[in-house]
C-alpha positions as CSV (number, residue, x, y, z in Angstrom):
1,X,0.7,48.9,-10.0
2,X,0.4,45.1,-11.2
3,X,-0.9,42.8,-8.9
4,X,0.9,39.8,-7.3
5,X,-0.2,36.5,-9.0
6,X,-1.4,34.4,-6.1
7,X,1.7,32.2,-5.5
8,X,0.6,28.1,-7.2
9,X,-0.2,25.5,-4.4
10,X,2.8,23.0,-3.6
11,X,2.1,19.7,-5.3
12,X,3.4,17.0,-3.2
13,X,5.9,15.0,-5.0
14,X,5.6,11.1,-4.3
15,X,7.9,8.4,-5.4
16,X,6.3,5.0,-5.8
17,X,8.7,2.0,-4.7
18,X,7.9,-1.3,-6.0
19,X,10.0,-3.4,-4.3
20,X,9.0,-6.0,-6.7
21,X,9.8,-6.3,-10.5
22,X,6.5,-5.8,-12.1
23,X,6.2,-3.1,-13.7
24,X,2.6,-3.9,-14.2
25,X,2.1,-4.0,-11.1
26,X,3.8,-0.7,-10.3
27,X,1.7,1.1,-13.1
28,X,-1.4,-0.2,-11.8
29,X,-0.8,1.4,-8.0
30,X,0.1,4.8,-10.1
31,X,-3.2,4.6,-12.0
32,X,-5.2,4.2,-8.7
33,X,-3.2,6.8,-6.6
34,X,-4.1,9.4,-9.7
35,X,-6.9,8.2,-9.1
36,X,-7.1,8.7,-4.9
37,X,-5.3,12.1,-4.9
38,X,-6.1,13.2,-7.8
39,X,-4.1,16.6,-8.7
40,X,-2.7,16.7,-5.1
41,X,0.0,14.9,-5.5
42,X,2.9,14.6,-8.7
43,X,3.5,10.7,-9.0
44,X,7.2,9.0,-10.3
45,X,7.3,5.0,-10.1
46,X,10.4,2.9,-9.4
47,X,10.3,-0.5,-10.2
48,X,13.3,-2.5,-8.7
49,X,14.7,-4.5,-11.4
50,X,16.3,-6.9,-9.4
51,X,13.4,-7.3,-7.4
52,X,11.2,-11.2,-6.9
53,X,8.4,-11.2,-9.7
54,X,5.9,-11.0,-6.5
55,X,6.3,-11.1,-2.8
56,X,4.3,-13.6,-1.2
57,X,7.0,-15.8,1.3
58,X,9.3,-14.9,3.9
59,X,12.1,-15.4,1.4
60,X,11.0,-12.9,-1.3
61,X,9.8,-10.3,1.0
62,X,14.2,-9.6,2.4
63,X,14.5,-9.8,-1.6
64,X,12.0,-7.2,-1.9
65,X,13.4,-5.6,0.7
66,X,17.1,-5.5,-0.6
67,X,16.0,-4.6,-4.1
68,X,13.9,-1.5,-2.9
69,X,16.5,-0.4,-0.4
70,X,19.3,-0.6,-3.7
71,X,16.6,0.9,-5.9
72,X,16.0,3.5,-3.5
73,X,19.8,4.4,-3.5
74,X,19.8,5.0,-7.4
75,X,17.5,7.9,-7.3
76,X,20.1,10.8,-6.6
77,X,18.1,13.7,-7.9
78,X,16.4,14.9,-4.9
79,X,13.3,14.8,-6.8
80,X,10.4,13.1,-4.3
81,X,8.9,15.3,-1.3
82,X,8.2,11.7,-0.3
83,X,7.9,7.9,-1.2
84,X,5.1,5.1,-0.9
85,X,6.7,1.9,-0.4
86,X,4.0,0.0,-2.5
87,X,3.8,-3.1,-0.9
88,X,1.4,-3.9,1.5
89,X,3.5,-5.9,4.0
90,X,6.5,-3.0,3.9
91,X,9.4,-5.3,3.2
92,X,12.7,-3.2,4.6
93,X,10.0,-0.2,5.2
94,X,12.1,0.7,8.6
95,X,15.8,0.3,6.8
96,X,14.7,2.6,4.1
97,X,13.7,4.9,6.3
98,X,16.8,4.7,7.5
99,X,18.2,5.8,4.4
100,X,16.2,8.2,3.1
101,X,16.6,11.8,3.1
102,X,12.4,12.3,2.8
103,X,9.4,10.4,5.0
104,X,8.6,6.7,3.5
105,X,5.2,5.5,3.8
106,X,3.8,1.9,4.1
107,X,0.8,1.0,2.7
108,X,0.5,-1.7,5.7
109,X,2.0,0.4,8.8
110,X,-0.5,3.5,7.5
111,X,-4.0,1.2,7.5
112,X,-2.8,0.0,10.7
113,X,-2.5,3.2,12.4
114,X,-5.5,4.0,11.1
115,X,-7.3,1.6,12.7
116,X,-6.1,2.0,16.1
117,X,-7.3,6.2,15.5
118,X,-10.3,4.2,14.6
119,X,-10.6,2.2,17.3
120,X,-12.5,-0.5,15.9
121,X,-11.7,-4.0,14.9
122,X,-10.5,-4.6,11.7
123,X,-9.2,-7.8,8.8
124,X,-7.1,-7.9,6.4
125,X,-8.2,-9.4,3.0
126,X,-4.6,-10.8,1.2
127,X,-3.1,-13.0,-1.3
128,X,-1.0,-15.7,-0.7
129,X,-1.3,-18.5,2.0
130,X,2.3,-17.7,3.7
131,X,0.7,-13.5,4.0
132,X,-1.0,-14.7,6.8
133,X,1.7,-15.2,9.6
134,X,4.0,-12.3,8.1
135,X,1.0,-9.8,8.4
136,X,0.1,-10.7,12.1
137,X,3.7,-10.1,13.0
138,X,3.9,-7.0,11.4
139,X,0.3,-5.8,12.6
140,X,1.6,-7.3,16.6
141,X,4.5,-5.0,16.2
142,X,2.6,-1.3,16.8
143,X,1.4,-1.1,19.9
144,X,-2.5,-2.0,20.7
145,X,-2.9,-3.4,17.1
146,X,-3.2,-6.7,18.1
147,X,-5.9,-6.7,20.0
148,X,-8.2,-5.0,17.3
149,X,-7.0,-7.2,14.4
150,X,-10.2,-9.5,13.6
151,X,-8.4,-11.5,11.1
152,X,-6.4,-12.3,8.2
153,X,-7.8,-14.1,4.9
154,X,-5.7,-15.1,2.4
155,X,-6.6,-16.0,-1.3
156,X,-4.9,-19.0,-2.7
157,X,-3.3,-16.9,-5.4
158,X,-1.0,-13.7,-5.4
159,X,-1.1,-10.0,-6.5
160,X,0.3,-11.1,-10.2
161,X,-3.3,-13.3,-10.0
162,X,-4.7,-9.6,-10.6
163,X,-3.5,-8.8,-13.6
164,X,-3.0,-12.2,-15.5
165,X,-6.5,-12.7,-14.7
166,X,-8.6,-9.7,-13.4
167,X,-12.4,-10.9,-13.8
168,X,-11.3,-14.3,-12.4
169,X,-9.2,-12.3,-9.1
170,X,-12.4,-10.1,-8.8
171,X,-14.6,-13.2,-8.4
172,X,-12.4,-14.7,-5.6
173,X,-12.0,-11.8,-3.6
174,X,-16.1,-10.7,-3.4
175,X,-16.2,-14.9,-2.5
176,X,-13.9,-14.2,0.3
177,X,-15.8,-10.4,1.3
178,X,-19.1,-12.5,1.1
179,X,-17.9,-14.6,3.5
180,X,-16.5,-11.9,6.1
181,X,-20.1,-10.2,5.5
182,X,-22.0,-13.4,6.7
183,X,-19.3,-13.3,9.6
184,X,-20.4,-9.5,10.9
185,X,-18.6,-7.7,8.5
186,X,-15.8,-5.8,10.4
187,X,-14.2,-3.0,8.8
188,X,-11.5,-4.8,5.9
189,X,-8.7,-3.8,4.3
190,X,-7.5,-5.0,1.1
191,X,-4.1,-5.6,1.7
192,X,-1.6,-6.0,-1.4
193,X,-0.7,-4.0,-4.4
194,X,-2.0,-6.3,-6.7
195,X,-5.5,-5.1,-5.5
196,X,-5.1,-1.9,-6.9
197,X,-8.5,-0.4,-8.5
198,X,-10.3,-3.3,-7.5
199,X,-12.3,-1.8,-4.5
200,X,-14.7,0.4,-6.7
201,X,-15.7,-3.0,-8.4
202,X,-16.8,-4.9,-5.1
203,X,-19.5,-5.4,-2.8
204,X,-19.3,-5.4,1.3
205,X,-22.1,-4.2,3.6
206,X,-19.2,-2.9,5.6
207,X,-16.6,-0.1,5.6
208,X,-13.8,-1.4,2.7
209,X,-10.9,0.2,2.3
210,X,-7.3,-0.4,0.7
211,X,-3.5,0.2,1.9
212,X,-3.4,2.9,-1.3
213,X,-6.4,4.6,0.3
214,X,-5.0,5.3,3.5
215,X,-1.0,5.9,2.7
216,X,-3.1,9.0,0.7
217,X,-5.1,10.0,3.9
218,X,-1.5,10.0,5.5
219,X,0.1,11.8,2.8
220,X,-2.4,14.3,3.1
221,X,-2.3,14.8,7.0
222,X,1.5,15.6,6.1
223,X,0.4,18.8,4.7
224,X,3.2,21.1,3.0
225,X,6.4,19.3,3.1
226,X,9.0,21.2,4.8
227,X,12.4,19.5,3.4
């Protein structure tokens, strides 16, 4: 009698939404996911073609938003177990789930939560000046948030900034973790796309993290998808 080959591990399937049109940029969040999950998960990015170039205003986030939500509507092959909206500030994050047949993560909504199951205080470390109203509302809107939020910096640059000019983006962003250091160091997040792959090359006395590394920690508290 032959015996039963142990039946394979279930792979979840993630779709990467970049609701803006850099493919660059999109590649670069696969490469560090890949690098996060490891085998774990089976990555597939979407770049919206119509999206802005980057989203750093109020205006090009509801483009990023509309783009993702159309680019979302294109994929008809009931391919993802899931899909990481891979923005940090989760333009249209709530309208695609909406529309989507599988759970959508947000790379902002996901560091939030965890740092209310933290419970301690925490900043956001961004780029782009007009970041810094946008993410306090979006932080204000889950309950209890608020009131742990230490802070949001913004770099006078964007997520493109990061791969038209990497070593020069690297040097601003330890500037602006140097300074949050010599402030106490609260627990930081690194909160854009564009800072994919970066946090293995800085320095901060405190806990550091990125939105990549905890949409992962929530992928994997999904477990086996049952759709």
């Amino acid at each position: 009698m032959s015996a039963i080959a142990p039946r394979a591990p279930h792979r979840l399937r993630l779709l990467v939404l970049n609701p803006n049109s850099t493919v660059a940029m999109t590649e670069r969040v696969l490469a560090r996911l890949q690098q996060l999950a490891g085998d774990r998960i089976v990555l597939r990015g979407l770049t919206a073609p119509d999206g802005p170039p980057v989203i750093a205003s109020r205006e090009s986030f509801a483009a990023g938003a509309s783009a993702a939500q159309r680019a979302l509507a294109g994929v008809t092959d009931g391919w993802a177990d899931a899909v990481l909206l891979a923005c940090y500030g989760d333009p249209g994050l709530d309208m695609l789930r909406a529309q989507s047949r599988v759970p959508v993560l947000g790379m902002a909504k996901s560091s939030v939560q965890e740092a209310l199951a933290r419970g301690r205080p925490f900043h956001i470390l961004t780029a782009g000046r007009e970041w810094g109203p946008m993410l306090r509302e979006a932080v204000a809107r889950q309950p209890g948030a608020a009131a742990l939020l230490d802070g949001v910096t913004t770099l006078e640059s964007t997520g493109l900034a990061a791969g038209q000019d990497r070593d020069g983006f690297v040097l601003r962003v330890q500037a602006a973790l140097d300074a949050l250091a010599a402030a106490g160091a609260p627990d930081c997040v690194l909160g854009g796309a564009g800072f994919a792959g970066l946090e293995d090359q800085l320095h901060y006395p405190g806990r550091l993290t990125d939105g990549l590394r905890t949409a992962v920690g929530a992928l994997d508290k999904m477990g086996r998808p049952t759709f």
